[in-house]
C-alpha positions in Angstrom: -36.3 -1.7 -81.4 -33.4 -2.7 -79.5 -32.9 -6.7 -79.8 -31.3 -8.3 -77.3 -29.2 -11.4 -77.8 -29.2 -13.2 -74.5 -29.3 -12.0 -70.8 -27.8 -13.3 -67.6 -29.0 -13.8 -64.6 -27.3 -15.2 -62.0 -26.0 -19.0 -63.7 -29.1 -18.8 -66.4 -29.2 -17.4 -69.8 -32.5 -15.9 -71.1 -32.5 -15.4 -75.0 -35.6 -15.0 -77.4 -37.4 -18.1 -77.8 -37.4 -20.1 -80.9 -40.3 -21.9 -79.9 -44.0 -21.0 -81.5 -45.7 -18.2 -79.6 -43.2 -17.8 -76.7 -41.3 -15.3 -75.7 -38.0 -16.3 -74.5 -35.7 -19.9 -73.6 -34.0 -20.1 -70.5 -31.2 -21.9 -70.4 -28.4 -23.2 -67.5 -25.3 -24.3 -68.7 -26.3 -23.7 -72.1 -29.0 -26.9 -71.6 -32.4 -25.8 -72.3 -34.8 -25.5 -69.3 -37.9 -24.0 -70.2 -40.0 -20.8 -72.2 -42.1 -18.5 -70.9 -44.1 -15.9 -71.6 -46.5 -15.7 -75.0 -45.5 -13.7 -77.6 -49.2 -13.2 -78.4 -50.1 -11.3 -75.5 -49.1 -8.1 -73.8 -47.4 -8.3 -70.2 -46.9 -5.1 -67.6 -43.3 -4.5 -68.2 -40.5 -6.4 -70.3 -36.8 -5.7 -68.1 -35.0 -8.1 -70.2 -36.4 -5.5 -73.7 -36.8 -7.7 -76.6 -40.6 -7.4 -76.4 -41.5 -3.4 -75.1 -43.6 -2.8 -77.5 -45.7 -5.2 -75.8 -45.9 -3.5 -72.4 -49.2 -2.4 -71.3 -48.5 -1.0 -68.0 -51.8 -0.9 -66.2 -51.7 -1.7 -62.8 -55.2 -2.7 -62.9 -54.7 -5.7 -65.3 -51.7 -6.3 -63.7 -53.3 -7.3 -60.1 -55.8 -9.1 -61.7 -53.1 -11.2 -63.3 -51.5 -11.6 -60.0 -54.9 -13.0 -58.7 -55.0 -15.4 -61.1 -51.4 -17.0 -61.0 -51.6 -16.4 -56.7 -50.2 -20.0 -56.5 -46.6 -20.0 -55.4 -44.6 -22.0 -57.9 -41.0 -23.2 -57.4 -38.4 -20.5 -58.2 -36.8 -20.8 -61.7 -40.3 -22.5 -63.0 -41.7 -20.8 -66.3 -44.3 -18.7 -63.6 -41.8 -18.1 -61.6 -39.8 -16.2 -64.8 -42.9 -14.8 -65.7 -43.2 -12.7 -62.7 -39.8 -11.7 -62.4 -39.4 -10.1 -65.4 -42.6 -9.8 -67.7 -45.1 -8.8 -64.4 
């Protein structure tokens, strides 16, 4: 398993979490903004890589997680993460 230190996107830093049962910290400015993702549950498709062996990739379960997080959050919120780069 490859682990990944941190990874950039745009003027944020996304590193493994070191909280309880997430999967990664963003960061901005090295200042702590939020976690997302759970590190107990499988997601479509990890493109940062520290959790692959978590991917499911069913499209199926997919749109039905879409369904149920249809609300439009604020860019750069936890969901908003989420989406970009776990679903």
């Amino acid at each position: 398993m490859m682990l990944l230190y941190m990874f950039k996107y745009y003027s944020y830093v996304i590193k493994p979490s070191t909280r309880k049962n997430k999967k990664y910290d963003v960061y901005k400015k090295e200042k702590y903004l939020l976690s997302f993702g759970d590190s107990r549950y499988k997601h479509y498709i990890d493109k940062i890589g520290h959790y692959k062996e978590l991917d499911h990739n069913d499209k199926e379960r997919r749109a039905r997680y879409y369904k149920r997080h249809s609300k439009d959050y604020p860019k750069y919120s936890a969901d908003w993460f989420s989406k970009k780069f776990l679903w």
